[in-house]
Structure formats: C-alpha cells, structure tokens
TORZADO-27202 format. One record per atom (N, C-alpha, C): residue in three letters; chain; atom name; x, y, z. Coordinates in steps of 0.05 Angstrom, whole numbers, plus 5000, padded with zeros to 4 digits. Each point is the difference from the previous one (the first is absolute). Example, Ala and Ser with C-alpha at 12.3 -4.5 7.8 and 13.67 -1.06 7.14 Angstrom:
# TORZADO-27202
SITE rest kette atom   c1   c2   c3
SITE  ALA     A    N 5264 4886 5156
SITE  ALA     A   CA 4982 5024 5000
SITE  ALA     A    C 5018 5024 5000
SITE  SER     A    N 4993 5021 4986
SITE  SER     A   CA 5016 5024 5001
SITE  SER     A    C 4985 5022 5014
# end
This chain:
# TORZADO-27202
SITE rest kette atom   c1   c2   c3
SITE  UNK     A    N 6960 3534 3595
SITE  UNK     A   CA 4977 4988 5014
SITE  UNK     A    C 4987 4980 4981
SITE  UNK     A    N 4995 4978 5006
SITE  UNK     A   CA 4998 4973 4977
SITE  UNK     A    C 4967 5004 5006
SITE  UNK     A    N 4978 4999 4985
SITE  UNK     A   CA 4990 4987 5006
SITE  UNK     A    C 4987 4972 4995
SITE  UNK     A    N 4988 4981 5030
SITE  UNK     A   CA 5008 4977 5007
SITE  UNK     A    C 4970 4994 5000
SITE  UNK     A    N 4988 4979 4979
SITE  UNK     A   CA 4980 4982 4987
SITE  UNK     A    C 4998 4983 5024
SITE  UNK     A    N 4976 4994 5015
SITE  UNK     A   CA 4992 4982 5026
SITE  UNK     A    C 4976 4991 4988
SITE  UNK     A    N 4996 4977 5008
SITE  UNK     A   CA 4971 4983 4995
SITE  UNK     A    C 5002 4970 4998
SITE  UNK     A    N 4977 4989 5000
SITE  UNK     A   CA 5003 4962 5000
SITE  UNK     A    C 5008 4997 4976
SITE  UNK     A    N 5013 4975 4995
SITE  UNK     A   CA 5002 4993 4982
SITE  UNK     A    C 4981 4995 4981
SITE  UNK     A    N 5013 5007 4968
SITE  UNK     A   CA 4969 5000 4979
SITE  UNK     A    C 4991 5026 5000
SITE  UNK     A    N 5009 5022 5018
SITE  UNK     A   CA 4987 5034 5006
SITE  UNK     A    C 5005 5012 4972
SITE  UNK     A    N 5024 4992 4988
SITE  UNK     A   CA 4997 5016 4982
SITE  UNK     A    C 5038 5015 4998
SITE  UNK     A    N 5016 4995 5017
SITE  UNK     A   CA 5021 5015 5016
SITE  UNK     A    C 5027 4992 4974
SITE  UNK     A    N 4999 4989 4990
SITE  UNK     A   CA 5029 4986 4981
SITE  UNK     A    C 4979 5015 4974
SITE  UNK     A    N 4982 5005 4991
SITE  UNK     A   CA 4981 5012 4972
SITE  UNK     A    C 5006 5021 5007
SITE  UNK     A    N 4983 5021 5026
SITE  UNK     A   CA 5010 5024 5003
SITE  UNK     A    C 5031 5009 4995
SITE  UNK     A    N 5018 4991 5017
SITE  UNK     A   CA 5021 5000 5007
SITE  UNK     A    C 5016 5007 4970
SITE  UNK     A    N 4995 4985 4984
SITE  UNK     A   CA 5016 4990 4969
SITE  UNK     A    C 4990 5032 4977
SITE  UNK     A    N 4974 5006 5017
SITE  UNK     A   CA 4984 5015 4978
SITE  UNK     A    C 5013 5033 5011
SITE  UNK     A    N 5006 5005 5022
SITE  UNK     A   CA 5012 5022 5017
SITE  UNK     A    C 5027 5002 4995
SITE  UNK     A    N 5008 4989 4999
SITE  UNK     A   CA 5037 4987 4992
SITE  UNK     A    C 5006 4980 4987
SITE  UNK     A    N 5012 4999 4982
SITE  UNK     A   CA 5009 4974 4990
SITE  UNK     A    C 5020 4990 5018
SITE  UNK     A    N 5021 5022 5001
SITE  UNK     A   CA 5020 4988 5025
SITE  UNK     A    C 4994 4996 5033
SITE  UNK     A    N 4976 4987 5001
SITE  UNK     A   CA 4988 5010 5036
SITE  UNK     A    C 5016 4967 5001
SITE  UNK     A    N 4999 5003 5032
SITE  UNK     A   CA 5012 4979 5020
SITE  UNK     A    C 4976 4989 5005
SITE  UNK     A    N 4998 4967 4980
SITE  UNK     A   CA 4981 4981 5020
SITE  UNK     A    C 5017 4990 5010
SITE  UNK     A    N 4989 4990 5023
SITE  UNK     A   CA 5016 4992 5011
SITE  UNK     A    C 4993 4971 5010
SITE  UNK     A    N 4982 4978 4990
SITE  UNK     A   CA 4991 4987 4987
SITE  UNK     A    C 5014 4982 4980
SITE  UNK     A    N 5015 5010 4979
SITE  UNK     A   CA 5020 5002 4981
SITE  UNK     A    C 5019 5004 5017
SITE  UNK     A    N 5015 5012 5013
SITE  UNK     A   CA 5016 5004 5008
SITE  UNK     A    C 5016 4973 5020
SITE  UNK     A    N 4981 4999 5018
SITE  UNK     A   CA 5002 4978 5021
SITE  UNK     A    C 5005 4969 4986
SITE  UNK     A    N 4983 5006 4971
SITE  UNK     A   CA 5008 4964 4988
SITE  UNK     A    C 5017 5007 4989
SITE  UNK     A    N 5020 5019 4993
SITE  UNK     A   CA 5022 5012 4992
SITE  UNK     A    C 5024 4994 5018
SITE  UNK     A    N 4998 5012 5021
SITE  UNK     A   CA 5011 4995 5016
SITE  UNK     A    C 5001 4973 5016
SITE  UNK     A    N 4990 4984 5011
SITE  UNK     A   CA 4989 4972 5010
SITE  UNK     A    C 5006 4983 4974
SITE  UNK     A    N 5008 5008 4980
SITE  UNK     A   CA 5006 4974 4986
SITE  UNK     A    C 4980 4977 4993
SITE  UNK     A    N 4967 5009 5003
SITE  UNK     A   CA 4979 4982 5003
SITE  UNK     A    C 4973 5015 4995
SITE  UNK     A    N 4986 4990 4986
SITE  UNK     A   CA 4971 5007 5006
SITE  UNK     A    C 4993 5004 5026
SITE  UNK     A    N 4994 5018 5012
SITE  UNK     A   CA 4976 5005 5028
SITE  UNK     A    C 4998 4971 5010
SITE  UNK     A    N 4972 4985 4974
SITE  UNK     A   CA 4993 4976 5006
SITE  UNK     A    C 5020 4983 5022
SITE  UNK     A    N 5017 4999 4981
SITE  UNK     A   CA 5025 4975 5016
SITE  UNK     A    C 5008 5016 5016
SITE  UNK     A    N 5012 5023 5009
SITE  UNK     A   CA 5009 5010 5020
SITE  UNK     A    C 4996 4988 5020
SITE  UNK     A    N 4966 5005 5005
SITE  UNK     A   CA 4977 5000 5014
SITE  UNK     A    C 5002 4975 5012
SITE  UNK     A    N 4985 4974 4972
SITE  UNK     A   CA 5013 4975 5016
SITE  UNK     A    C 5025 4978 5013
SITE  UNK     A    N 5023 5019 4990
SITE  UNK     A   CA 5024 5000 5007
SITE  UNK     A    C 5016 5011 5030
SITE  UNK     A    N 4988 5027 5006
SITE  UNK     A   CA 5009 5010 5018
SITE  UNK     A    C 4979 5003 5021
SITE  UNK     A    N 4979 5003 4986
SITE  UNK     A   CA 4974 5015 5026
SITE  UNK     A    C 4988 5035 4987
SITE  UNK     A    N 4981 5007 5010
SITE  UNK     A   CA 4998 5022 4996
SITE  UNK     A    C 5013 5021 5019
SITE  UNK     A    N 5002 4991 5027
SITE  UNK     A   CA 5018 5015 5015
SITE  UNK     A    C 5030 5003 5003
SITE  UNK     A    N 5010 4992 4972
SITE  UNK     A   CA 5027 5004 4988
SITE  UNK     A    C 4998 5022 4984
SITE  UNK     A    N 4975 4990 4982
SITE  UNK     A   CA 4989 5021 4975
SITE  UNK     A    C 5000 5031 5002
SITE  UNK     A    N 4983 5000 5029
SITE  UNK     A   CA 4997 5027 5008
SITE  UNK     A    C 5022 5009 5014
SITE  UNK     A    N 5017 4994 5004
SITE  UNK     A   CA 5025 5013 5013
SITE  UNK     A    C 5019 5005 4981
SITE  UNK     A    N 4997 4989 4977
SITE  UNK     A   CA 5011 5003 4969
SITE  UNK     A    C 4987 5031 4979
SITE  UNK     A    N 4975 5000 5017
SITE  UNK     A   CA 4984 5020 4980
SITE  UNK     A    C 5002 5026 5016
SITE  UNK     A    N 5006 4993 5030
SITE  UNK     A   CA 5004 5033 5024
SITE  UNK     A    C 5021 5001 4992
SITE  UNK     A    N 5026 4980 4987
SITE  UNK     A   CA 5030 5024 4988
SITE  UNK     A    C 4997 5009 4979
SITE  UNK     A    N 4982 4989 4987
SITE  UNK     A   CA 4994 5008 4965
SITE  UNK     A    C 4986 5029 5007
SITE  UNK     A    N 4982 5005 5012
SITE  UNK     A   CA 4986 5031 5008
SITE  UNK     A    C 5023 5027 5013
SITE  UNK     A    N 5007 4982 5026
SITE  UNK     A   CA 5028 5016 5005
SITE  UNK     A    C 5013 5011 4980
SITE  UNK     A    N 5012 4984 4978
SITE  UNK     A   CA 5019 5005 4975
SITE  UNK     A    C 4982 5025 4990
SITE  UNK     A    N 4979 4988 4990
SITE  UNK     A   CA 4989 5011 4975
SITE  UNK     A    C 4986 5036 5012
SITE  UNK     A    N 4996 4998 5030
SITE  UNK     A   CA 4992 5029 5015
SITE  UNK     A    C 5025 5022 4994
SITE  UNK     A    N 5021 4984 4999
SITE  UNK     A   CA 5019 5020 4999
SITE  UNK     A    C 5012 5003 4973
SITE  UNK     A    N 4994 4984 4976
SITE  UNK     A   CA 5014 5014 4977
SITE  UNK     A    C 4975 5016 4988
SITE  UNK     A    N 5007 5012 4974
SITE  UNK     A   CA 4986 5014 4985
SITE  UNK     A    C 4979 4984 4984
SITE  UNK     A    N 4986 4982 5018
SITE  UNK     A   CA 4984 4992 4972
SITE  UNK     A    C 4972 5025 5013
SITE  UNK     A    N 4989 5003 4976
SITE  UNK     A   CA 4975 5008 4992
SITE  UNK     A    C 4978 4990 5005
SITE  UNK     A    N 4990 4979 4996
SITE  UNK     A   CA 4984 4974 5008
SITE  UNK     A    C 5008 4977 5000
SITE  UNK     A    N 4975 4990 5028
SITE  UNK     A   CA 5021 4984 5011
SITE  UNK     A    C 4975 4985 5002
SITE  UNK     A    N 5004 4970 4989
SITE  UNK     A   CA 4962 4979 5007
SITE  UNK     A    C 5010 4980 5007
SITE  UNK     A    N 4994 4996 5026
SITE  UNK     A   CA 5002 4984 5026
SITE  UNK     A    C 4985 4973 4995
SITE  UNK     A    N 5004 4990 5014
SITE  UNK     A   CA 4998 4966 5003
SITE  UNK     A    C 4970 5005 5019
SITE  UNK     A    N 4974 4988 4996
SITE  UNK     A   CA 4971 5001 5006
SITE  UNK     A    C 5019 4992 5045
SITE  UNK     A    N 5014 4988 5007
SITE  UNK     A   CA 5002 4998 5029
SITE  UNK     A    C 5023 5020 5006
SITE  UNK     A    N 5010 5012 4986
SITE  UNK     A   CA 5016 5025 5021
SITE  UNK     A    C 4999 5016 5020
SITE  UNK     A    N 4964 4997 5004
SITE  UNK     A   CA 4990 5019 5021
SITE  UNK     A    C 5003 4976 5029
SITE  UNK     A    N 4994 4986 4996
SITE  UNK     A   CA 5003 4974 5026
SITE  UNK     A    C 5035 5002 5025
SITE  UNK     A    N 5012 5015 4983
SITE  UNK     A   CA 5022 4997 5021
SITE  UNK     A    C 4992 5027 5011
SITE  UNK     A    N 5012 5015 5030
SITE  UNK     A   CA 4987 5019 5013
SITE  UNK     A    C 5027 5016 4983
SITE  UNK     A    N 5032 4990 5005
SITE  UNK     A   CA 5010 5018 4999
SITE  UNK     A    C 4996 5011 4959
SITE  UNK     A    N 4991 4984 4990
SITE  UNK     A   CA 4985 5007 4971
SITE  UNK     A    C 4992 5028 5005
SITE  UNK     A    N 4976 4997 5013
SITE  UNK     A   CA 4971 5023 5001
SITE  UNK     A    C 5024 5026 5009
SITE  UNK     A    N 5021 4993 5020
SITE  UNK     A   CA 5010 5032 5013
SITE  UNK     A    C 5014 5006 4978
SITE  UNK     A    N 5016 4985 4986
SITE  UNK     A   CA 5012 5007 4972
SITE  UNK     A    C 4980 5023 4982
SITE  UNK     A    N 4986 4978 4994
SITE  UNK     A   CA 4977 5015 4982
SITE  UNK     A    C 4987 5020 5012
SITE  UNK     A    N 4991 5009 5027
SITE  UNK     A   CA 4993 5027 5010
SITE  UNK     A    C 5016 5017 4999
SITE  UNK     A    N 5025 4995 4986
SITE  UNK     A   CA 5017 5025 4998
SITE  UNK     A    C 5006 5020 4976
SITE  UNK     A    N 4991 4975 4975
SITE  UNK     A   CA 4993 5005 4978
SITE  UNK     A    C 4980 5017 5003
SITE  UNK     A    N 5003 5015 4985
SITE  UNK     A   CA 4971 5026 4994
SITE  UNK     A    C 4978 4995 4977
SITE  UNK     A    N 5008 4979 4986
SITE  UNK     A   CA 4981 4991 4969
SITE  UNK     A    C 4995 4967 5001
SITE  UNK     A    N 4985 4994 5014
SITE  UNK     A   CA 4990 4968 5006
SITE  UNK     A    C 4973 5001 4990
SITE  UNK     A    N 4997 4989 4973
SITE  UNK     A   CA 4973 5009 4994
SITE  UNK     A    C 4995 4963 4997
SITE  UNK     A    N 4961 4994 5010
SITE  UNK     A   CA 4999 4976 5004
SITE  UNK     A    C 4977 4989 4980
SITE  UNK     A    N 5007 4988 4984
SITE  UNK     A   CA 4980 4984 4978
SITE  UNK     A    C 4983 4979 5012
SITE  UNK     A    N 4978 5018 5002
SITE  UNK     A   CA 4974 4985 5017
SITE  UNK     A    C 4986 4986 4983
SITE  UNK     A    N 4989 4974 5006
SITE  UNK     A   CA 4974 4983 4984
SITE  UNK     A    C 4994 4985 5010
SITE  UNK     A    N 4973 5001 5003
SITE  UNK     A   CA 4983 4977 5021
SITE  UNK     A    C 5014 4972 4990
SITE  UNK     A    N 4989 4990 5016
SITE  UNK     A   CA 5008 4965 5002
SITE  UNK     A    C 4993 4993 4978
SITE  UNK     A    N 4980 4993 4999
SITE  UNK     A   CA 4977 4985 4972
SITE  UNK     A    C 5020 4999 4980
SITE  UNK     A    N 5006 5038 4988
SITE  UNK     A   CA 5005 5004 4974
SITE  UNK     A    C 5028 4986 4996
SITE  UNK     A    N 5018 5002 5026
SITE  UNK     A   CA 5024 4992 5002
SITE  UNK     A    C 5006 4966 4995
SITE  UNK     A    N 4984 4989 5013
SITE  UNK     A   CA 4999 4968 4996
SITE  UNK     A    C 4990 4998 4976
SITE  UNK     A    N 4974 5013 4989
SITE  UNK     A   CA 4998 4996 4968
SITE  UNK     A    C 5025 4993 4987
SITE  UNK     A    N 5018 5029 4999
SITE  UNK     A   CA 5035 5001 4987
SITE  UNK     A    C 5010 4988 4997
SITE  UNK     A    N 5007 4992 5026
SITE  UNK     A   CA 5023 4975 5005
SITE  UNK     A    C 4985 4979 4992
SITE  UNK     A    N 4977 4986 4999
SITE  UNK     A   CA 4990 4966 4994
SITE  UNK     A    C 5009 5010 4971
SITE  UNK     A    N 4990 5025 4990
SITE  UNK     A   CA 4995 4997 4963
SITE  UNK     A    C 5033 5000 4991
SITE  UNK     A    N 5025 5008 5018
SITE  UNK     A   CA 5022 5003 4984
SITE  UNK     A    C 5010 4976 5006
SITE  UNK     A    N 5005 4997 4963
SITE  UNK     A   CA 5023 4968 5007
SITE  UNK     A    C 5020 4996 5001
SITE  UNK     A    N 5017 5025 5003
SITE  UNK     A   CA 5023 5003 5011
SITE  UNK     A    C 5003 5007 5028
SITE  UNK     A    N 4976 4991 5023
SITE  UNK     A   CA 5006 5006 5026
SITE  UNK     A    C 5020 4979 5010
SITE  UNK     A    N 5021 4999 5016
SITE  UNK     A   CA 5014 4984 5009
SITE  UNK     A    C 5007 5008 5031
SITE  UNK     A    N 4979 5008 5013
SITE  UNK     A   CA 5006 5025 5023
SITE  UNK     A    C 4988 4974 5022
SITE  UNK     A    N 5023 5002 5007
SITE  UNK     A   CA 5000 4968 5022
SITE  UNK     A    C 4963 5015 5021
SITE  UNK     A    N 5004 5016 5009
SITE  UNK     A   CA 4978 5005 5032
SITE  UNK     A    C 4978 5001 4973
SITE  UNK     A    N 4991 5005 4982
SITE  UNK     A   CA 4979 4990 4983
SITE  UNK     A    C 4994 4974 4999
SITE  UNK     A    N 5020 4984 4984
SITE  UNK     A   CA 4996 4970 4999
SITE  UNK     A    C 5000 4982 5025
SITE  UNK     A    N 5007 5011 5017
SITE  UNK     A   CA 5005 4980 5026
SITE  UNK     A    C 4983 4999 5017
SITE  UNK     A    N 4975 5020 5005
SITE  UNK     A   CA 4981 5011 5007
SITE  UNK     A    C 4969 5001 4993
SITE  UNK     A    N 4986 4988 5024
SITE  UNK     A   CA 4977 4991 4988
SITE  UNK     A    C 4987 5030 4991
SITE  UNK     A    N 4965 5008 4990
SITE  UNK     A   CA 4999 5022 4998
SITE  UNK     A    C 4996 5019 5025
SITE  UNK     A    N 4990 4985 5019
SITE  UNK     A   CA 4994 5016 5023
SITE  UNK     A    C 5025 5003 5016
SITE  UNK     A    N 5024 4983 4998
SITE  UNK     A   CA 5021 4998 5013
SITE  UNK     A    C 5008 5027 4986
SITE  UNK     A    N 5006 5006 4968
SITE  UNK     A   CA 5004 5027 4990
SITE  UNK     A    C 4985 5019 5006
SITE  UNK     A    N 4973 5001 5000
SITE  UNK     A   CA 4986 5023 5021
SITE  UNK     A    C 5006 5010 5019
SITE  UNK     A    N 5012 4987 5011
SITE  UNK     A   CA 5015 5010 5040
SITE  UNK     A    C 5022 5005 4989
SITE  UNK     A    N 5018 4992 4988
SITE  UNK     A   CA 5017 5017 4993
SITE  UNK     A    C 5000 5023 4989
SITE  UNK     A    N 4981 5002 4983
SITE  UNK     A   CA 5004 5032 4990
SITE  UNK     A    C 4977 5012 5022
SITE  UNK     A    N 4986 4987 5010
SITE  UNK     A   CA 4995 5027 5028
SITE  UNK     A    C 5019 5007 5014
SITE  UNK     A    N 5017 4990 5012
SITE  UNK     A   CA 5023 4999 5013
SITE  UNK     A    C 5020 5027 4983
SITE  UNK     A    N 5006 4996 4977
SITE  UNK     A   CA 5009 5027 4993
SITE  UNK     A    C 4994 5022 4997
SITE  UNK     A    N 4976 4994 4991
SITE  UNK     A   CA 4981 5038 5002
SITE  UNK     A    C 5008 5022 5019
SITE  UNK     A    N 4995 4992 5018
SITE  UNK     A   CA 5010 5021 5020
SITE  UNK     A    C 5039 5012 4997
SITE  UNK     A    N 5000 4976 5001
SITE  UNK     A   CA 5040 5010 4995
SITE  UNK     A    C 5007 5016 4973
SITE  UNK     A    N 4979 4996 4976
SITE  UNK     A   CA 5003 5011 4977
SITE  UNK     A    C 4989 5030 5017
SITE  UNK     A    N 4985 5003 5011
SITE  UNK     A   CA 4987 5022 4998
SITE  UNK     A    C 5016 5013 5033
SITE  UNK     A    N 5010 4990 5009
SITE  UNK     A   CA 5020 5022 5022
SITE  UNK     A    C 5020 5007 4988
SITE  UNK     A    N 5022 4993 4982
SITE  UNK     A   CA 5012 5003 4979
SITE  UNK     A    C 4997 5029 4978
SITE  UNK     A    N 4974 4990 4993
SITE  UNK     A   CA 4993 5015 4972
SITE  UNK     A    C 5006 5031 5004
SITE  UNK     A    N 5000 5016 4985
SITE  UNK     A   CA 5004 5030 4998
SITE  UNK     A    C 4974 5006 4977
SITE  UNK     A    N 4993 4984 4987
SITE  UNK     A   CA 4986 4999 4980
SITE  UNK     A    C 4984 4974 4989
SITE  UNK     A    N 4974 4991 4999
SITE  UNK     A   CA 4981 4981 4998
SITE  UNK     A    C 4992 5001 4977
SITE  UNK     A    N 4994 4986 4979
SITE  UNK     A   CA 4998 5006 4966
SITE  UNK     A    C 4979 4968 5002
SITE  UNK     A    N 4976 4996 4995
SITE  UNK     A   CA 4980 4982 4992
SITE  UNK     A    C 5001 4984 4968
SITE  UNK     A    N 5016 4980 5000
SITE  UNK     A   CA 5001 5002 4974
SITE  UNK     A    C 4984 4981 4982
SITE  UNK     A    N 4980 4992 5009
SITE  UNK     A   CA 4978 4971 5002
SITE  UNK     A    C 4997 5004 4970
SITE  UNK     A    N 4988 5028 4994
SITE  UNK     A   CA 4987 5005 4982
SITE  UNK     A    C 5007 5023 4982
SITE  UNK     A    N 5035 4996 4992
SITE  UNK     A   CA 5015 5026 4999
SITE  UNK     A    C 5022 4983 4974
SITE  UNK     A    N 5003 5009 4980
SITE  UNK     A   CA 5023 4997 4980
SITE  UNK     A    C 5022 5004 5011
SITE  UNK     A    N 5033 4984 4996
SITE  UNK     A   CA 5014 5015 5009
SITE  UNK     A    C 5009 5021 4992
SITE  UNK     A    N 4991 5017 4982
SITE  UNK     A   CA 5007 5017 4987
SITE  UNK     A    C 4990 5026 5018
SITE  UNK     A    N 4974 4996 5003
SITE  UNK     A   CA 4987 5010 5027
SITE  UNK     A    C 5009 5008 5019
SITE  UNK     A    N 5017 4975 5009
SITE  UNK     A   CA 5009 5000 5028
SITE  UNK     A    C 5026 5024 5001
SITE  UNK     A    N 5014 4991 4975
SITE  UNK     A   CA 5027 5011 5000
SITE  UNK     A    C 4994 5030 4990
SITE  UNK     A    N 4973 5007 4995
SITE  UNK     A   CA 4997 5030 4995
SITE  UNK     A    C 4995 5013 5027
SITE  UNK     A    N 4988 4984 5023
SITE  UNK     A   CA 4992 5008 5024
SITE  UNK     A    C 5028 5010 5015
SITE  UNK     A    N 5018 4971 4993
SITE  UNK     A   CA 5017 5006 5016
SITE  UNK     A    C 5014 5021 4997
SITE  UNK     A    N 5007 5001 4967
SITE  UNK     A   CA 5023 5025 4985
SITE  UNK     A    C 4992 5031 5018
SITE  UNK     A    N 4967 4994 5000
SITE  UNK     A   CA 4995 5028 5023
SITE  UNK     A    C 4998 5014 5016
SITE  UNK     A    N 5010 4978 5028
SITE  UNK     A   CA 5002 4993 5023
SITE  UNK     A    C 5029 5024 5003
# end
C-alpha cells in the first residue's frame, strides 16, 4: 500500500516524499525522465492535455508496483478516471496550505520553472487552485495542514498515520 503525497504545487509533496523514502516515486522526476524534457517544454510542445494523459499512465504504473511513496504531480486530481484510481488506494494523504502561504513559495523559489505558475496572472492562479481543493479533498484519506509545519513535522505525522 504506497502511500500517495496530493497537494498544489509548492505543498511541500517532492520534500515530504524524499524525507519518508529516499526511494519514493516522484513522479514529477519521473515524467521528465521519461518524456525526454522538462514538464516546461512538454507543456509548450505538446499541450497540457497530452501531459495529463502521460501522468494517468505514470499513476496506473506506479499503483501497481511496490513503491512506498508515491508524490504526485500538483494536477493528478483533474482527470476523473485519476480520483477513481486514487479512491482505491487506502493512504492518500493531502498537503494542505492556504493560498497566500503557497504563492509566497513559489514567487520566493528561483528555481520555479512550473509553466501554470509563470503563465498565469495571480488571480488567474487563484481559480486554479480553488478549482483543486475539492478534488484534493474527495481523494484524500488523510488532510495534514502544513502552512505552519517543518517537514520533519509533517513526516512525523505521517510515520503515525
């Protein structure tokens, strides 16, 4: 039973993930692994509705081998047949953080290269991450707040779960 890191991007999900397992499946890594490309170019290369049909076989794969943890891509929840995947899983725990703190993150990291960040005015990213909330949280098996939480924190919450 893997369990499977959900949240927007910047949540926190590739830190947790690394700190729980060293060997966990991002899948993140994985996909520019596989794709032969940064996300970025994927993205402006193919579309994002290539992307995501790239990241529902990457979940498929990764549901059925033995990984341990598994930290998902911030839009995995957007495809439906995603969410039935993931309701089957028994350990979907979801790295919650208000907006504010989250856009803080991402402006301050200068290694963001996360195309729906840069491409996106701020209120245009506001509706987007309203838009996921809910799907993070029909999903979830488990809700973890991490606004104001170390990940060391986090990964002690989870280890107890």
């Amino acid at each position: 039973m893997p369990k499977v890191l959900l949240g927007f991007m910047g949540a926190g999900k590739t830190t947790i993930g690394s700190l729980l397992d060293p060997a966990f499946a991002d899948m993140d890594a994985l996909l520019v692994q596989s794709l032969e490309m940064p996300i970025s170019d994927y993205f402006a290369r193919y579309g994002e509705d290539s992307f995501r049909q790239q990241e529902s076989l990457l979940l498929h794969e990764l549901l059925n081998q033995e990984s341990s943890v598994i930290s998902t891509g911030g839009g995995i929840v957007l495809k439906p047949e995603n969410r039935k995947l993931l309701k089957k899983n028994p350990c979907n725990i979801y790295l919650r953080i208000d907006f504010e703190r989250l856009y803080q993150r991402l402006a301050a990291d200068p290694a963001t290269k996360r195309p729906l960040f840069l491409n996106k005015k701020p209120e245009e990213f506001r509706a987007l991450y309203e838009q996921r909330l809910p799907l993070y949280e029909e999903v979830a098996t488990h809700v973890i707040d991490v606004a104001d939480k170390t990940p060391e924190e986090i990964v002690e919450i989870i280890r107890c779960l």
